[in-house]
C-alpha positions in Angstrom: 0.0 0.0 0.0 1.4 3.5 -0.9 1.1 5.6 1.5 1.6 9.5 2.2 2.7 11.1 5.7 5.0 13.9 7.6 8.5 12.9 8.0 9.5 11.4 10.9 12.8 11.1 13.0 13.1 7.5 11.8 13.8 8.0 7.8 16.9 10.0 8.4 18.8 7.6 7.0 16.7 7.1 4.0 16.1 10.6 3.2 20.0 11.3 3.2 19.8 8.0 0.8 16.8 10.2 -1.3 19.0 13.6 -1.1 22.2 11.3 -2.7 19.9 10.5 -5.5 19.1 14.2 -6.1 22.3 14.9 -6.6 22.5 18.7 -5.8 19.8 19.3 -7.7 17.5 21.4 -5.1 18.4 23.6 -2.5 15.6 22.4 -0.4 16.9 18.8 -0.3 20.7 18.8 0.4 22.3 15.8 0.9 23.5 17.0 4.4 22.5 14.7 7.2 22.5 17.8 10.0 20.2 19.5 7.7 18.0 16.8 6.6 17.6 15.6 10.5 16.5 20.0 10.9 14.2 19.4 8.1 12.1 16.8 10.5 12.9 18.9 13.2 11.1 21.7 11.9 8.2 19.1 10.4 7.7 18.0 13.4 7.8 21.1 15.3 5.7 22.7 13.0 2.3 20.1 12.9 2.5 20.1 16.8 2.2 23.4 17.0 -0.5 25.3 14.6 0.6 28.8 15.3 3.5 27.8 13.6 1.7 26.2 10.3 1.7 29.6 8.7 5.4 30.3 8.5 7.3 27.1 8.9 7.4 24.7 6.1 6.8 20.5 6.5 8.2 17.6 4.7 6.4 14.5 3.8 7.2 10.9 2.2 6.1 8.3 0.0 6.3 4.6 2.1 5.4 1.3 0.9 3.8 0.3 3.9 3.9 -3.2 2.4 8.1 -3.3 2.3 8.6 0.1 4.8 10.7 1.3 1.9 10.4 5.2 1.6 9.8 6.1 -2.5 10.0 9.9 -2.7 9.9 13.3 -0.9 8.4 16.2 -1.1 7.4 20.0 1.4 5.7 22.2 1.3 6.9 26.0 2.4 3.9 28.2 4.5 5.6 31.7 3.3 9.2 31.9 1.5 11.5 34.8 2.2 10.3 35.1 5.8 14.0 33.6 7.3 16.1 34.4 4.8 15.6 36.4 1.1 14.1 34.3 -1.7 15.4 35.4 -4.7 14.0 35.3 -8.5 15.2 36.6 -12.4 12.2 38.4 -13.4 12.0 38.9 -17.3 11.4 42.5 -18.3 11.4 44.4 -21.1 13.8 47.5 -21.2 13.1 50.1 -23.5 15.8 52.2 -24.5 15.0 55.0 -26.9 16.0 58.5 -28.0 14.8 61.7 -29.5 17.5 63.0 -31.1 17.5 59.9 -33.8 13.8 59.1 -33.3 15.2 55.4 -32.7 14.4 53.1 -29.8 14.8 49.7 -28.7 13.3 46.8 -26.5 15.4 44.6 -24.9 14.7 41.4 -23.0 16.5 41.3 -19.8 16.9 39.6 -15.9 15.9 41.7 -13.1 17.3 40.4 -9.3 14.1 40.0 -7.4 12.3 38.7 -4.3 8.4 39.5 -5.3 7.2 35.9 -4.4 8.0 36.5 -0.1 5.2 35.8 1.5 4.1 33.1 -0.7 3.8 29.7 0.1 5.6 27.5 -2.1 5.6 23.5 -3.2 9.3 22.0 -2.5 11.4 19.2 -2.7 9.6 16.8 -4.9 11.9 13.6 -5.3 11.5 10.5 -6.3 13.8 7.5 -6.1 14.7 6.4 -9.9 12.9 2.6 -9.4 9.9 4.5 -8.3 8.8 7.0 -10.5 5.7 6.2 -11.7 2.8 8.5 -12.6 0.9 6.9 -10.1 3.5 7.4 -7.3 4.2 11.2 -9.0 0.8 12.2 -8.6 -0.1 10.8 -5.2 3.0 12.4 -3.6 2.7 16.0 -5.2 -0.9 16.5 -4.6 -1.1 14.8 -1.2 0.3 18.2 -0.3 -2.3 20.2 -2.0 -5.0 17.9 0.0 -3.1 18.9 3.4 -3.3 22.4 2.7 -7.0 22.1 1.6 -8.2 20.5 4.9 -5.5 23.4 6.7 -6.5 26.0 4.5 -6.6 28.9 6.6 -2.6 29.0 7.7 -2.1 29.6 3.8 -2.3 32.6 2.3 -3.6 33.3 -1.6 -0.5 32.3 -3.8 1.5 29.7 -4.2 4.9 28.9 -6.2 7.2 25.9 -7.5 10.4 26.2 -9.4 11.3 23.1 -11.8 14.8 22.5 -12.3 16.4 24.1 -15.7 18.1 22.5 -18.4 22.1 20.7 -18.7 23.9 19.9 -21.4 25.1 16.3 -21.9 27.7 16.5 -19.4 25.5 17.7 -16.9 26.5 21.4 -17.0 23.6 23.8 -16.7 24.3 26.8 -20.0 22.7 29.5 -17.9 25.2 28.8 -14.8 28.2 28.4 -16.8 27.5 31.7 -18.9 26.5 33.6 -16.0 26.3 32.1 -12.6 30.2 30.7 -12.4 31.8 33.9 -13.3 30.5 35.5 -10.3 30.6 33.0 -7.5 33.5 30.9 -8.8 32.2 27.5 -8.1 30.1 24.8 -9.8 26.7 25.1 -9.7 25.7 22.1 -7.3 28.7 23.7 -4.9 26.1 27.2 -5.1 22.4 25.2 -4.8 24.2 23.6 -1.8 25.0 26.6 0.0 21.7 27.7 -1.0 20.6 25.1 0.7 22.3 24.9 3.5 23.6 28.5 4.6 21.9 31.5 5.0 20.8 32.5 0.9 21.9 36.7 1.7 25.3 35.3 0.3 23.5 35.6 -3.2 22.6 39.2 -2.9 25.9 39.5 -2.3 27.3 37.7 -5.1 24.9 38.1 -7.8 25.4 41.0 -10.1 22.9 44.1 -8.7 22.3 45.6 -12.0 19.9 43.7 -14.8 21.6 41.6 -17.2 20.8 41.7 -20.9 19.7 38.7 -22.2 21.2 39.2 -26.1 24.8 39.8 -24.5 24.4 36.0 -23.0 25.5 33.2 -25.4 22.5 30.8 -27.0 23.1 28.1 -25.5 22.1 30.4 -22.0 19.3 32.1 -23.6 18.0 28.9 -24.8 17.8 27.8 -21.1 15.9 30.7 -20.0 12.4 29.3 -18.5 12.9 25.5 -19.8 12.4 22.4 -17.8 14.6 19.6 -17.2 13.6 16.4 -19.2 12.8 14.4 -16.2 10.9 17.1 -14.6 8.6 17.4 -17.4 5.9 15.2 -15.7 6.0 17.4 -13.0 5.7 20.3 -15.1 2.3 18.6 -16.8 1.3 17.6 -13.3 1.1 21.4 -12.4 0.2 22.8 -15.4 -2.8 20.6 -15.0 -3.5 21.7 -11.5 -3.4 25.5 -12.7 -0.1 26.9 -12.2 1.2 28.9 -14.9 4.6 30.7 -15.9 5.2 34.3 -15.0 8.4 35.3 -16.4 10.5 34.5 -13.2 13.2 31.5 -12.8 15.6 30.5 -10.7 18.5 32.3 -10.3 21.1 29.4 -10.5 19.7 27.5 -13.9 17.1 29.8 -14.9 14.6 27.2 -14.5 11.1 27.9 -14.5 9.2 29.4 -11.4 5.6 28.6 -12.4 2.5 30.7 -9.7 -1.2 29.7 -9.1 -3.5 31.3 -6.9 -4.3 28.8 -4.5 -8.4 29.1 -5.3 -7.6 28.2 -8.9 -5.5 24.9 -8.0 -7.8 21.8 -9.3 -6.9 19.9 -6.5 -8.3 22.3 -3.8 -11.8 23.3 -6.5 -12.6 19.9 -6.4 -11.7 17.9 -3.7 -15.0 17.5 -1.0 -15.6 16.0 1.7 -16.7 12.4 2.0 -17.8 9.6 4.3 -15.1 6.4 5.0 -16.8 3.4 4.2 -15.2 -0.1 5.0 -15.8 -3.1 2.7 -13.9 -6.4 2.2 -15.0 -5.9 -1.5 -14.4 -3.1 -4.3 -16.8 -2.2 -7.2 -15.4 -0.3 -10.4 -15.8 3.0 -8.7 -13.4 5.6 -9.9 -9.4 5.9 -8.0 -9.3 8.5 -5.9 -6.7 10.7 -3.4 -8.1 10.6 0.1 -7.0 12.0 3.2 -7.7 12.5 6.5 -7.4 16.0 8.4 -4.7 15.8 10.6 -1.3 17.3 11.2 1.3 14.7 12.3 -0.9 12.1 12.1 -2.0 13.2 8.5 -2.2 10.9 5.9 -3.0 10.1 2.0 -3.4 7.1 0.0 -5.6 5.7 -3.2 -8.9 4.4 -2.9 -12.1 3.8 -4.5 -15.0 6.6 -4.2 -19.0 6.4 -5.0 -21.6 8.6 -3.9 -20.1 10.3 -1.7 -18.5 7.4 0.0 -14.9 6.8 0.2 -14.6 2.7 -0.2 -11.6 1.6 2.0 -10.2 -1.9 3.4 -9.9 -2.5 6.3 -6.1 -2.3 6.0 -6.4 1.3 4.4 -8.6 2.5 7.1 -5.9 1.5 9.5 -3.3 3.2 7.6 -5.4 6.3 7.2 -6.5 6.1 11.1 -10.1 6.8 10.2 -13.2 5.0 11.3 -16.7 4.1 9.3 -18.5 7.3 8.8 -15.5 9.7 9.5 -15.2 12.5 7.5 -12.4 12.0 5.0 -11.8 14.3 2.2 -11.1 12.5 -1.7 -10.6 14.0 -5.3 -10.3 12.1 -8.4 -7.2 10.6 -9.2 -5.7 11.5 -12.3 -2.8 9.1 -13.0 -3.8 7.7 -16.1 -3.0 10.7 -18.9 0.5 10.6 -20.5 2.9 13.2 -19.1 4.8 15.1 -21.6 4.5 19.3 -21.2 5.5 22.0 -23.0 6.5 25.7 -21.0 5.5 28.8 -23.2 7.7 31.5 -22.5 7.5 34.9 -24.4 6.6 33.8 -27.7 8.9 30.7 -27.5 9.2 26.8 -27.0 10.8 25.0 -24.2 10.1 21.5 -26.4 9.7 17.9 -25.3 
C-alpha cells in the first residue's frame, strides 16, 4: 500500500539516501545529514504546533507500507523569504530609446528580485529512480495540495514551485556556466548547496545588482531561460494541470522555470470535498481517488475507491489512514492515467519535449 505522511525522525537515513539520488539538484533537499535531521525537526515542530503552520514549512514521504521502503519526498513552504531572502530573475522588457535619432529599442532582460515572499511555495519533490511512476508522482505531489485544503486557513492566496532548468550532456547547466560561475567561482551544485544549507543573503551579495541583458548572453544560455529539465517534465504537466502557470521568473542558478497559481484556482483544492469512509472487504469499479484524513502529524493520504459520496476503503487502508466508518475524510479524483509530456510557453517561444 502506498502511502503518504509527515516525515519522521526515523527516515533520516533514507532521506539522506533520497537527497544522494538528487544529486544537488535542489536547494531544499541537500544531501546534508545535519540539515536533513532539521528538516524533520522543523516538520515536526511545525504540525505540533498550529501557530507555527503559517510560516514554517513541513516535509512529507512516500512509504510502501507493504516493504517500509520510503519512494519519494516532497514539502511544502507556509511563506518563502520570511528567514532568509528568496530570490527570483524576473524577465522584463527595457526600452531604451532617443529623441534625437527618433530610434528606440526593447530589450529582453533579468531583473534580481524577491516578489514571491510571502508566498507559500511547493518544494522538494523527489522520487527515487525505481519508483517514479505517474501513479507514485501524482499521489505524492498532490497529497500536499490535499493537506493544505483540509489546513487552509494557515495559507495565504498564492503559491509557487520552481522546476529544475536545463544541462547539457555533461551535466553542465548553459545559464550557470554563462552567468552564474563567473561570479561565484564555483560549480553550480557547490552554489544550490549553499543555497541550501547557509543562510541564501550570500546571493545578494554575489549576484550582479544591475539587470543583465539577455542578447549579450551566449544561446546556449538564452535557450535555457524558463525551460524544464527532461525528467521534470511530468511534474511540469502535473502542475500545469493543477493551474499553475509561468510568469516570467526563474531560478537564479539554472534559470529554470518558477511557475504561480493562486491557491483558489488549483484543481486539487476546487474539487476535492468531503466524503464519508466506508469499509468493505470488497471493491466495485468505482473511480481511484486521493483521500486524506485532516490531521497534522498524524496526516495521511493514500488511493482508494469513491461512490456517492463514500470513500470505499479496506480495512487495511482505514488503519493506515486512522479513520473510522463514517469519518469524515476528504477525496478528489485521481488523475494518474493521462500521459505526461508538457511544454513551457515563455515569451513567444518553445521550451520543447
Amino acid at each position: 500500500m502506498l502511502l503518504v505522511r509527515p516525515v519522521v525522525f526515523g527516515d533520516l537515513h533514507n532521506l539522506e539516501r533520497l537527497a544522494v539520488m538528487a544529486g544537488g539538484s535542489m536547494s531544499t533537499l541537500p544531501a546534508n545529514r545535519d540539515h536533513l535531521a532539521e528538516i524533520i525537526a522543523i516538520t515536526r515542530r511545525t504540525l505540533s504546533d498550529t501557530r507555527q503552520l503559517s510560516t514554517e514549512s513541513c516535509h512529507f514521504v512516500l512509504e510502501d507500507s507493504t516493504t517500509g521502503e520510503l519512494c519519494g519526498v516532497a514539502g511544502i513552504n507556509a511563506a518563502v523569504g520570511l528567514r532568509y531572502p528568496f530570490y527570483s530573475y524576473r524577465i522584463d522588457d527595457i526600452v531604451h530609446a532617443s529623441d534625437e535619432l527618433q530610434m528606440h529599442s526593447r530589450v529582453e532582460a533579468l531583473r534580481l528580485c524577491h516578489e514571491y515572499t510571502g508566498s507559500a511555495s511547493l518544494c522538494s519533490l523527489f522520487l527515487a529512480p525505481e519508483h517514479r511512476t505517474l501513479e507514485k508522482l501524482e499521489l505524492l505531489s498532490r497529497a500536499r495540495l490535499l493537506f493544505i485544503a483540509v489546513h487552509r486557513a494557515w495559507f495565504g492566496s498564492r503559491i509557487m514551485v520552481e522546476l529544475q532548468g536545463v544541462r547539457d550532456q555533461h551535466g553542465q547547466s548553459p545559464f550557470w556556466e554563462c552567468l552564474g560561475r563567473h561570479f561565484f567561482s564555483m560549480a553550480l551544485d557547490r552554489a544550490v548547496y549553499l543555497a541550501g544549507t547557509k543562510a541564501r543573503s550570500f546571493i545578494a551579495d554575489m549576484m550582479p545588482k544591475y539587470p543583465v541583458y539577455m542578447p549579450l548572453l551566449n544561446e546556449d544560455a538564452r535557450g535555457a531561460i524558463g525551460c524544464v529539465h527532461p525528467d521534470r517534465r511530468d511534474v511540469l504537466r502535473l502542475l500545469e494541470d493543477e493551474g499553475f502557470e509561468f510568469a516570467d521568473h526563474v531560478d537564479i542558478f539554472d534559470a529554470g522555470p518558477q511557475l504561480e497559481a493562486r491557491l483558489g484556482q488549483l484543481r486539487t483544492l476546487r474539487e476535492a470535498d468531503m466524503a464519508e469512509a466506508d469499509i468493505a472487504d470488497t471493491h466495485g469499479t468505482e473511480v481511484t481517488h486521493l483521500v486524506c484524513n485532516a490531521g497534522l502529524l498524524d496526516f495521511r493520504c493514500l488511493q482508494a475507491t469513491a461512490d456517492a459520496g463514500k470513500v470505499s476503503l479496506s480495512a487495511g487502508q482505514a488503519d493506515a489512514l486512522r479513520v473510522s466508518a463514517g469519518d469524515p475524510v476528504l477525496q478528489v479524483a485521481a488523475d494518474n492515467n493521462k500521459q505526461c509530456a508538457g511544454t513551457l510557453k515563455r515569451t513567444g517561444d518553445h521550451c520543447h519535449d
